[in-house]
N, C-alpha and C positions, 0 to 999 in steps of 0.2 A: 460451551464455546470450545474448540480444538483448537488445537496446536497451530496451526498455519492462523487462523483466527488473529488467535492471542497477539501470535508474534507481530502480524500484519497492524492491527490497534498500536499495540506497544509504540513500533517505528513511528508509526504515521505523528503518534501524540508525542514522542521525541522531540521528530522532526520540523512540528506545526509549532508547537507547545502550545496547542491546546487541549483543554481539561478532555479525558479520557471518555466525560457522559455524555462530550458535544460530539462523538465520534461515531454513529450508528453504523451497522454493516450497509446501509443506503445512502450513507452521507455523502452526497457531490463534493469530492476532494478539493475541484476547483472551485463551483460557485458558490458554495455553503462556506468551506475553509479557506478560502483564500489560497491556494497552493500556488505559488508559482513551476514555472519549467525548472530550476535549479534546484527547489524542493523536490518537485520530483523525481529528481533524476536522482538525488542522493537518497529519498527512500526504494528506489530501483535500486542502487547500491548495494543500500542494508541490505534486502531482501536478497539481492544475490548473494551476499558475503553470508547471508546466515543461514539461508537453505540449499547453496550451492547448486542453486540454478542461474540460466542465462536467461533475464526476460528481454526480449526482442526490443532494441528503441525506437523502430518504424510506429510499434501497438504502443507506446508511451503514453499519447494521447486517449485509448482505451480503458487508460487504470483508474478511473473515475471513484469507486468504490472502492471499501472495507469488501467487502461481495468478491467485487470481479477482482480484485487484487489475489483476493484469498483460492479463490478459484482456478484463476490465472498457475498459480503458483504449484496449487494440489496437483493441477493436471500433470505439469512441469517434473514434480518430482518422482513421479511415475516410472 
């Protein structure tokens, strides 16, 4: 698991508080975990605060996954 990975898990299970194993890199943020718009907005937060990128809030609704989050991000910090 790398770096962008880890950190993207870590937030998410912060910010959900749920258990770490229910969190696959395919996991539907929304209709597996319950995420609301305010959850997500504040793991867009983390993620900006901790890799010092801007993710876009129009794609907000894109960040579905551990995957595309991670992805998202990799490309970003390019």
């Amino acid at each position: 698991m790398g770096e962008v990975e880890t950190a993207v898990r870590d937030i998410v299970t912060r910010i959900t508080k749920v258990a770490p194993e229910r969190i696959g890199l395919d996991t539907d943020l929304k209709s597996e975990l319950n995420v609301d718009s305010l959850q997500g907005l504040q793991i867009v937060a983390a993620l900006e605060n901790q890799f010092g990128v801007r993710l876009p809030d129009e794609e907000l609704d894109n960040y579905t996954t551990v995957r595309l989050i991670t992805d998202t991000v990799t490309r970003l910090r390019v």
